[in-house]
N, C-alpha and C positions, 0 to 999 in steps of 0.2 A: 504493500500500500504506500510505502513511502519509507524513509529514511531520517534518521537526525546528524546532525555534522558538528562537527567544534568549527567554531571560526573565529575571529577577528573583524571589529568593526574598523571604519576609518582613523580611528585614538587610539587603537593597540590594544581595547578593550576587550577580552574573551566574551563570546555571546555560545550559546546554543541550540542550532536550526534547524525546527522539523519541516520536513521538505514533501509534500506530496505530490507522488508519483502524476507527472504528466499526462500519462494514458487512463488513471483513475481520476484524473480531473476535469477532462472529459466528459465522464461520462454522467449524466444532467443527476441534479444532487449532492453529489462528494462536494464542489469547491464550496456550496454553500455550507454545507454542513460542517465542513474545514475550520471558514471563519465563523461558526457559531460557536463551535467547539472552545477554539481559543477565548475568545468574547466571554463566554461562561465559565471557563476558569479565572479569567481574570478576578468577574464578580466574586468567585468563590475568595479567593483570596489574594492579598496584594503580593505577594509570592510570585504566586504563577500570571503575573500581567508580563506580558510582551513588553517588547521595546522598540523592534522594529517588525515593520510583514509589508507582505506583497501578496493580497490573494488576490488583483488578478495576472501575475504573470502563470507561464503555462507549466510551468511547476509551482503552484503556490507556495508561501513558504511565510514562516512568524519566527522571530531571533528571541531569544529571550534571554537575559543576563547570566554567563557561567555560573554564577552565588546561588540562582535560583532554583539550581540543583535540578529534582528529574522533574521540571516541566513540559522537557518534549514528551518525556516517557509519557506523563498524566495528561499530555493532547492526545497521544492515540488512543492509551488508552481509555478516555471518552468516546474516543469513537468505534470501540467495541473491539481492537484488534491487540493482538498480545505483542510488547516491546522486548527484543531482544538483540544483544549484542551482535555485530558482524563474526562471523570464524574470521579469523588470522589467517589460515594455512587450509581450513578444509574447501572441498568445491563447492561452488553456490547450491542451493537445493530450491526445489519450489515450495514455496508456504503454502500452508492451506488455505485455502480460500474458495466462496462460494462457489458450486460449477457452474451457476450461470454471469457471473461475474468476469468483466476483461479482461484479458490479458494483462499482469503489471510485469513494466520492464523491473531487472534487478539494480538500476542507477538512475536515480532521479534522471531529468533532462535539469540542460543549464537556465540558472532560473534569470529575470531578466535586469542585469545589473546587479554592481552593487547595492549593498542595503545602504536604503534612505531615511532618514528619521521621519516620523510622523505627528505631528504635532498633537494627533490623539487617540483613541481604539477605533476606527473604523467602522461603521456601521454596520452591524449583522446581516448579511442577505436574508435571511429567515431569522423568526425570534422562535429560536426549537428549544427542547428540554436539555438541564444539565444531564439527565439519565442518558447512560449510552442505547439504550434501549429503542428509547422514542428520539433519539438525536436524528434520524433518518425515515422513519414512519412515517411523520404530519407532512402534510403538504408546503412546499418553500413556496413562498410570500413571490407573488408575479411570476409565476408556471403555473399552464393546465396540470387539472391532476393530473390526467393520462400521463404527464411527463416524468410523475413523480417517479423515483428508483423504490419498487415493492420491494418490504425488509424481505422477505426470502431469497429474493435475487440478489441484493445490492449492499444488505449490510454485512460484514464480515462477523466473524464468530463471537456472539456476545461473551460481554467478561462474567466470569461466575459470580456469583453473587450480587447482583445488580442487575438481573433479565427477568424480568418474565418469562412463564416458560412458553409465550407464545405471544405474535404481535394482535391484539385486541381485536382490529380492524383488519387483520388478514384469513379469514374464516374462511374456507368456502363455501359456508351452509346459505343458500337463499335466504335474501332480505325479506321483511314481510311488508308490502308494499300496500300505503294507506287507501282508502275507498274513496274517492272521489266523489266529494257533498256537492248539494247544487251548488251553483253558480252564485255568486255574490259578488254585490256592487260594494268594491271598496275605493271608490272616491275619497269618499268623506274621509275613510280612515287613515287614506295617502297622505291627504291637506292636513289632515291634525299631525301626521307626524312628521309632514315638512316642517310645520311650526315649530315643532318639538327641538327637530335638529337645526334649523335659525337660533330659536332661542340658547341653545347649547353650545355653537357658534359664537352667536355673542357671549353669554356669559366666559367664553374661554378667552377670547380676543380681551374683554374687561378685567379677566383675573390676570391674563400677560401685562395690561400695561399698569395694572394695580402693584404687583408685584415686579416690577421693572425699579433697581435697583435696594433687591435687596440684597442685607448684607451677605450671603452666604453666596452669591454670584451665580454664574453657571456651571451646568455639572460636568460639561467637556474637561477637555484636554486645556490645560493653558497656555500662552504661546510664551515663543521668547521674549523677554526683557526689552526692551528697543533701547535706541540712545534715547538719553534723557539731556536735557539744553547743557551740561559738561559733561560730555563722556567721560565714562568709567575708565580708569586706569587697566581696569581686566573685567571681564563677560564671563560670569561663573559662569551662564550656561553654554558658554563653548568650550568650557575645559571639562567640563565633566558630563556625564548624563542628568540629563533632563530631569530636574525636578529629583536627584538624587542626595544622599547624605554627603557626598563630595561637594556636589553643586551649595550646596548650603554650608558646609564650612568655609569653603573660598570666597561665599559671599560673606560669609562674617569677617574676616579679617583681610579682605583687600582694600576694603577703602580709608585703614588705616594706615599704606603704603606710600611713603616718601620719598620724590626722586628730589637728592641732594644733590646741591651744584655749591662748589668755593670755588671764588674767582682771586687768582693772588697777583699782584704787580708789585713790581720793585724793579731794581737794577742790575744787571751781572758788572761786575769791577775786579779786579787784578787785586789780589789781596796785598800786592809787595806796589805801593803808590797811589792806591784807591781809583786805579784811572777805569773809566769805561770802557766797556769792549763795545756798546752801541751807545750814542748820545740817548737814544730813545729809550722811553720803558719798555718792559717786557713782561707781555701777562698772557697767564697758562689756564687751565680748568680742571679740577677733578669731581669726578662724578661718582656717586654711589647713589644708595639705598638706605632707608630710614625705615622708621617706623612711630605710630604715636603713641605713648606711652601715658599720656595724660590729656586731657579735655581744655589743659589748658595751652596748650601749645608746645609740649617736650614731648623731644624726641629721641629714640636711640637710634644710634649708627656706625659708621665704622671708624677707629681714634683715625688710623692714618688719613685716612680721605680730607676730614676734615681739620687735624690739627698736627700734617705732617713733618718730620724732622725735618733740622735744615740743609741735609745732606739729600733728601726727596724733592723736597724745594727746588734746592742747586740743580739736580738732575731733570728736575721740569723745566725750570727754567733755561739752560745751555740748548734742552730741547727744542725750544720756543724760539730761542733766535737764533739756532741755527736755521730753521726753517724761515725764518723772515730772514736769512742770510740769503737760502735761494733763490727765495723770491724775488728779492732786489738780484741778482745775479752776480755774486759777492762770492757765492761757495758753491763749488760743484753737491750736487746728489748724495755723489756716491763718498764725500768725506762728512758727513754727518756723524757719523759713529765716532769716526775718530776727533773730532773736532771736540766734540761731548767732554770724551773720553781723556783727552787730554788734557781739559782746561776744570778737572774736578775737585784736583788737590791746589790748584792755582789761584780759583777764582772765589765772588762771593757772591751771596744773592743777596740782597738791601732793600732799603727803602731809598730815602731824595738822599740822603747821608748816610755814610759809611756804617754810624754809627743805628741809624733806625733800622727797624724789622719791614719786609715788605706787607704792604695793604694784601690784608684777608677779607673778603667779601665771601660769605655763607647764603646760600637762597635753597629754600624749597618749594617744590610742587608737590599738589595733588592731585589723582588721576591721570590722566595724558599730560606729559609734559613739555617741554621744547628747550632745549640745549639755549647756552646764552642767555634765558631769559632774563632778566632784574629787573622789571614792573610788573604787573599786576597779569596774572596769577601767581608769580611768583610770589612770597615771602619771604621778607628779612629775617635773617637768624642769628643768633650770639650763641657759641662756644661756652657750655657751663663746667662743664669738666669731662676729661677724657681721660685714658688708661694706655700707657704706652704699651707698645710690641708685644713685649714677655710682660705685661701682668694682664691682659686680654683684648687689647686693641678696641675697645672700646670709645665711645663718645655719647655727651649727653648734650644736646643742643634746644634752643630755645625759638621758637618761631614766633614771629608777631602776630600770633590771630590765635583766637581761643574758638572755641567749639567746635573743636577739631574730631573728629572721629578715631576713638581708641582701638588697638587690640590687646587682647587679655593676654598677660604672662601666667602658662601653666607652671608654680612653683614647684610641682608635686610633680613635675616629668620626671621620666624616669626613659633613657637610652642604652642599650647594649646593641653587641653586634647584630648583623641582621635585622634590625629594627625597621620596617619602612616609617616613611612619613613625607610630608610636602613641602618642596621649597618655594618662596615669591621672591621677586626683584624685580628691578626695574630691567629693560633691557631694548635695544634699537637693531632695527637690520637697515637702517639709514648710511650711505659710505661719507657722507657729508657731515664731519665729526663738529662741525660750530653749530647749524642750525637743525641737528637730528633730531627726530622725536621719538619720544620712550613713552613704554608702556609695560603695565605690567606682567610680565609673564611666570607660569606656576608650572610643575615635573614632578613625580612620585620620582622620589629616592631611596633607596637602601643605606646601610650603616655599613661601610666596609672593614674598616677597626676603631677601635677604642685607644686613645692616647694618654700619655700623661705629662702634666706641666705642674710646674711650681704653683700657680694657680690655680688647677683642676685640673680635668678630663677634658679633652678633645675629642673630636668623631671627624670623622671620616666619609665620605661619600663617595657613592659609585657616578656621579653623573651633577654636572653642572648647569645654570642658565645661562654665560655671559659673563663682559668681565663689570659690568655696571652692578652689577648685583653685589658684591660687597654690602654690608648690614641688611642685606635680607633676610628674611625670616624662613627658618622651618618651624611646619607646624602640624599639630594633631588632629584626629578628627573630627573634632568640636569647634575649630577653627583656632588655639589659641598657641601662641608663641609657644617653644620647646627650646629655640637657640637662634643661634645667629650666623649668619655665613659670613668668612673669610675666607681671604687664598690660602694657598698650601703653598709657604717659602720651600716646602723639600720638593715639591714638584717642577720640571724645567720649564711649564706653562703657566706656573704660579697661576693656576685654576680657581676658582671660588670653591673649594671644596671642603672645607674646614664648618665643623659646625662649632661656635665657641656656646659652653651651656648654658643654661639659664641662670646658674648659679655666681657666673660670671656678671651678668646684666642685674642681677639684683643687689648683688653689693655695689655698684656701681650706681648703681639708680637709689640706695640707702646715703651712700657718700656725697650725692647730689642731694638731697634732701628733697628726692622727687618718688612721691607715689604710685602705683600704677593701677587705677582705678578708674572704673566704669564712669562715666556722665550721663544724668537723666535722659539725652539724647540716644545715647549709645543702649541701653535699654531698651528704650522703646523702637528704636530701627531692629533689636535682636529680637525683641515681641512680634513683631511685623514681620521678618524672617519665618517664626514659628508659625505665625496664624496662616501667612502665603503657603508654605508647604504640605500645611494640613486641609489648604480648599478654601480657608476662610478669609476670602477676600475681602468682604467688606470692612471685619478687624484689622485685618494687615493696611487697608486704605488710610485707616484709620489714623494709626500706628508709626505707616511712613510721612504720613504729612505730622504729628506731634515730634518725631525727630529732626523733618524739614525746615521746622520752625525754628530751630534754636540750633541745630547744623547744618546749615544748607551746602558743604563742603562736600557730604555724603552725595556723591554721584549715582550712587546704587541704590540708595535708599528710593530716588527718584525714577530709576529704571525702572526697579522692582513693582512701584506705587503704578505705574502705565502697564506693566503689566497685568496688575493685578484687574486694573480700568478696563482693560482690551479684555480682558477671559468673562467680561461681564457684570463686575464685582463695584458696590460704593462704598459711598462715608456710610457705615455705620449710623442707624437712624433719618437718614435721608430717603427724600423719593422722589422720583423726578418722572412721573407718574402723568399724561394728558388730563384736561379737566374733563371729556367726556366721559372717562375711566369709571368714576362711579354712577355715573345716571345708566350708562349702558348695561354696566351689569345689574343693576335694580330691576331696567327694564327688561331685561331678557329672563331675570329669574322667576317674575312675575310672570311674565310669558309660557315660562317652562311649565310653573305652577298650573295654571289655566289649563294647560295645553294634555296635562299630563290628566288632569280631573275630566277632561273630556273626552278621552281617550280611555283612560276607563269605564263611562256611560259606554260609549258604544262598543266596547269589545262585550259588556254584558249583556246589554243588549242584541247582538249578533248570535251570541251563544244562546239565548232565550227564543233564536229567530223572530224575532218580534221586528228586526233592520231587514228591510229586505228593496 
């Protein structure tokens, strides 16, 4: 009858696909019964719902998440036929199966395309029973009966315990066929029940727009998120599945995601005479990743990016104007390295005088952000305290704007090898390094070893995002910080692969005199999270506009709030309802009333033969 496959979706996610056979789809009945099948497991439980399908290519076919365990097995086996593993090594054999029943090939046919997402369960071609019994008996919704497939021909071998021991309606014993009363005039009874079914008509159309925004929305599928007037830094629903436990931890903590930019200028000079090596200044940029740590504008991130030694300085700086060397046409290409390289132990990096430090210029963004910026979205930030190299490269910086959007530090994480969990950071595929734009991008990672340093443990990871990501966060499944990304100095790509612990960031954020604690906002956008993923749109509407109001920073809070709009869903106690809404339905009920009192006179009447 058909077959189930391991696969992969487009993410690299494991799904598992029951596939029915192309020659039994065919034949009139099976496809519909197919997608009834699926349909009613899902009702049965949130387990067994799909994720993707295609019932009408000419293999039908429904995906449904590896986790979900044996949900292809309990699609067939709804539809009456026994699930059993491929042999390995023995030769194909023919299953049992009906003798009047088609021919099934032993390999699906290819079905049509990759799997596509579907924004919701698809409509049932028939509304048939969960029972595998009668899943194929009743007649499918737009087929003559003649076309129906009889259970003796067409259904395959019921499963035991769950059959009747015969189909109700497949007897052969002669019907007994009613006697034919005289003739009667049912006008009248047509007219009264036209009535009936107007009035029931309107009363339906009156209860739709009576009930047009409540809170509980519609019972579809919901769609994606859309931009909202500042794009999100990251689109949980494209890193994970839909409306999943993933989807909803990345939407908790990316919109507390900080793209960090210091801009530094000074002088490079000759340490032996203070002379210049260019009249002009020279200014460089370093970019990382943050995070908020408080509602009031702190942030954590990475010590070096932001409050680097003056020997990183010197080396960004030589950088810097060797490249404005080229550019003026002063220095060939190809002596860059050594130009650097020579002038390390020689030179200095300044301010206007020998003696000043060069100008540091701190700025962050949230959400999308854009290289270079220093006005508005950007924000001005100060340097509170940071942690050199070896005691865990750390920094705590201060942003000018408050009701910032927090993520929560897991105190109580707990890391060993082989751990997975998720990393964020900012990151660009822009080649145009002054005005690129970053966003946030997120990767399941493994723990590849455990380290040890004077100041803690260190971890390891099998896989990075970028070199921007520096104080990114890894995080758990509840969305809440576990560590922080660094490079790895023993690697020759000095990778972001390092996670520094959490135990690092808490003293650290203790010696700053900075909290890491929720804001009234940040609540209620995690309320609205919960009430969105449980259907309850009109609470999540709610919910996102009460953190809107006091963080309007929250880019996702505002996505999520249109999505929640678009699946059908309002404010909570609102209605937005036509004024003909209630006279229509008065008058149609009244209608119905009348119509239904009259309709019983004359059926008793008929029955009395007294109508004639």
């Amino acid at each position: 009858m058909g077959k189930a496959w391991a696969a992969t979706d487009e993410h690299g996610r494991l799904v598992t696909v029951a596939v029915l056979d192309a020659a039994v789809a065919e034949t009139p009945g099976w496809r519909e019964a197919f997608a009834a099948a699926a349909e009613s497991l899902g009702e049965i439980s949130e387990d067994f719902t799909y994720t993707y399908a295609d019932f009408s290519a000419a293999a039908p076919w429904v995906a449904y998440p590896a986790a979900a365990g044996s949900s292809a097995e309990m699609l067939f086996r709804a539809l009456g036929v026994d699930y059993t593993p491929v042999p390995t090594s023995a030769p194909p054999s023919v299953s049992a199966a009906p003798t009047s029943a088609p021919p099934v090939s032993g390999i699906p046919q290819q079905v049509s395309g990759p799997p596509i997402p579907v924004s919701g369960a698809p409509e049932p071609a028939a509304h048939m029973s969960q029972v595998a019994w009668a899943a194929h008996s009743a007649p499918v919704s737009g087929q003559p009966a003649a076309t129906q497939p009889a259970f003796e021909a067409q259904s395959p071998a019921p499963v035991a315990g769950s059959v009747p021991p015969q189909d109700p309606f497949g007897a052969p014993g002669r019907r007994i066929q009613p006697s034919e009363g005289p003739k009667q005039r049912i006008g009248p009874l047509v007219a009264v029940i036209a009535l009936i079914l107007v009035a029931v008509i309107g009363s339906g159309v009156g209860v739709w727009a009576v009930s047009t925004g409540s809170p509980s929305g519609s019972t579809g599928a919901r769609p994606e998120p859309t931009a909202s007037p500042a794009a999100p830094g990251l689109k949980p629903w494209a890193e994970a599945m839909l409306h999943s436990p993933e989807e909803r931890a990345l939407a908790t903590a990316a919109p507390s995601m900080v793209f960090v930019e210091v801009i530094l200028t000074g002088y490079v000079r000759n340490k032996q005479g203070n002379t210049l090596l260019r009249q002009q200044p020279v200014t460089f940029n370093r970019r990382c990743t943050g995070f908020v740590v408080n509602h009031d504008g702190h942030v954590l991130t990475n010590g070096q990016c932001v409050q680097p030694t003056p020997d990183i300085m010197l080396s960004g700086a030589l950088s810097a104007l060797a490249n404005a060397l080229v550019s003026e046409g002063t220095l060939k290409p190809a002596d860059v390295n050594s130009f650097t390289r020579s002038r390390m132990k020689t030179t200095a990096f300044t301010g206007e005088s020998p003696s000043s430090p060069p100008e540091v210029k701190v700025y962050g963004q949230l959400n999308v952000a854009k290289g270079s910026a220093t006005a508005a979205p950007a924000i001005g930030a100060t340097v509170v305290k940071a942690l050199p190299l070896e005691e865990g490269n750390l920094a705590v910086v201060k942003l000018a704007q408050e009701n910032l959007p927090v993520a929560e530090v897991n105190t109580g994480a707990t890391i060993a090898e082989g751990s997975p969990f998720v990393v964020m950071g900012y990151n660009t595929s822009d080649t145009n390094f002054r005005d690129a734009t970053y966003t946030v991008v997120s990767k399941p990672v493994t723990v590849t070893s455990v380290g040890n340093q004077p100041t803690g443990p260190i971890y390891r990871i099998n896989e990075d995002i970028g070199i921007y990501s520096r104080g990114g966060i890894a995080m758990d499944a509840e969305g809440r910080v576990i560590g922080m990304l660094d490079n790895d100095i023993l690697r020759p790509d000095r990778a972001n692969r390092v996670v520094v612990p959490v135990s690092t960031m808490v003293g650290l954020l203790s010696a700053a005199g900075v909290n890491n604690s929720l804001g009234e906002a940040d609540r209620l956008y995690r309320s609205g999270l919960e009430a969105y993923f449980k259907g309850d749109l009109g609470t999540a509407i709610d919910r996102f506009d009460q953190s809107n109001a006091t963080s309007p920073a929250n880019a996702l809070a505002q996505a999520y709030r249109q999505a929640a709009v678009d699946s059908g869903g309002s404010k909570a106690g609102t209605s937005e309802r036509p004024a003909w809404a209630v006279p229509l339905l008065a008058a149609s009920g009244a209608i119905a009333v009348v119509g239904l009192a009259v309709l019983v006179v004359l059926i008793v009447r008929r029955r009395r033969g007294s109508w004639g």
